[in-house]
N, C-alpha and C positions, 0 to 999 in steps of 0.2 A: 613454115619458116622456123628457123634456130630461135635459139634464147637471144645470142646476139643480135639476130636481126629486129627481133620483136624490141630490145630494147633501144636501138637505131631508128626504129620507126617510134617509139613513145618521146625517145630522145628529142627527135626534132619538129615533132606535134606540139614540146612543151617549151621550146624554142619561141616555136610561131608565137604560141600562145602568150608566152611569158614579154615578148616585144609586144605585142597590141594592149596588151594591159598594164604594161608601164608607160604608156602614154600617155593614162591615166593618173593624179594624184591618189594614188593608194595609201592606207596605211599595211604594216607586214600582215595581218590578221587576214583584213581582207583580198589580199595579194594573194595570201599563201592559200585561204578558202575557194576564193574562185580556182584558183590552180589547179586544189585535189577533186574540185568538182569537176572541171573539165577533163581531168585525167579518167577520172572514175567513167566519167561519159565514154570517152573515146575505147576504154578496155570494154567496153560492156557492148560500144557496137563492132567490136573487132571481134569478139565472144560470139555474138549475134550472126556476123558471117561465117562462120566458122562452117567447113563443106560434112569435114568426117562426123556429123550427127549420130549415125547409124554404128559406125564404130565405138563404142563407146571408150575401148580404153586409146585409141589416137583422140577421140573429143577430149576424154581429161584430163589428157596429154595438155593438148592443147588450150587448155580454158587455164590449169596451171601456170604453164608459161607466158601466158599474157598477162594473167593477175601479176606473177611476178617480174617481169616487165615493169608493168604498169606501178608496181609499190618501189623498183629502184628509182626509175625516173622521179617519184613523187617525193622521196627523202630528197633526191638529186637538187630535183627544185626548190623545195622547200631549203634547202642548206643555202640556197645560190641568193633566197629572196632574207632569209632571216639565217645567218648561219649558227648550228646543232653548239648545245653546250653537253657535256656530256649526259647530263641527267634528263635531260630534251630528249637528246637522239634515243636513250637506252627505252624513255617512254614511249615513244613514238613507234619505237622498234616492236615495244609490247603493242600497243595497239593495231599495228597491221598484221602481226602474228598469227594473234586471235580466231579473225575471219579467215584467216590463209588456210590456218588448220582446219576449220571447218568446212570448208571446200573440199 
């Protein structure tokens, strides 16, 4: 799959998600927590199917793209449940960076 598609498919994972869990009385903290956890779940078992293993550079092709994916949706949401002020977003920004690089 594209970058597009990957992030059409996290997009509407966190749709689901983001409606079952407002059914709940949340406050943003735990809203937004359970969110990035579910997100983090779902990149990791899409990571996990991933066929080109043996290939290594289509695998980190691949594992790339879904992380990033997976960290648009997660700002995405997170803006939708608490929305970014700027000094939020610019940290926020820093902290999925980080790990990105390191991959």
């Amino acid at each position: 799959m594209n970058k597009n598609e990957w992030i059409s498919l996290f997009r509407d994972f966190a749709s689901k998600s983001l409606k079952v869990y407002k059914t709940y009385e949340l406050g943003k903290d735990d809203l937004t927590n359970l969110m990035n956890r579910d997100i983090k779940k779902f990149a990791e078992k899409q990571i996990s199917g991933i066929e080109n293993k043996e290939n290594t550079k289509l695998f980190l092709n691949e594992v790339l793209t879904i992380t990033y994916a997976s960290y648009v949706v997660m700002l995405e949401t997170r803006n939708q449940i608490w929305p970014y002020d700027f000094m939020s977003f610019s940290r926020r920004i820093g902290e999925l960076w980080e790990p990105f690089c390191k991959l």
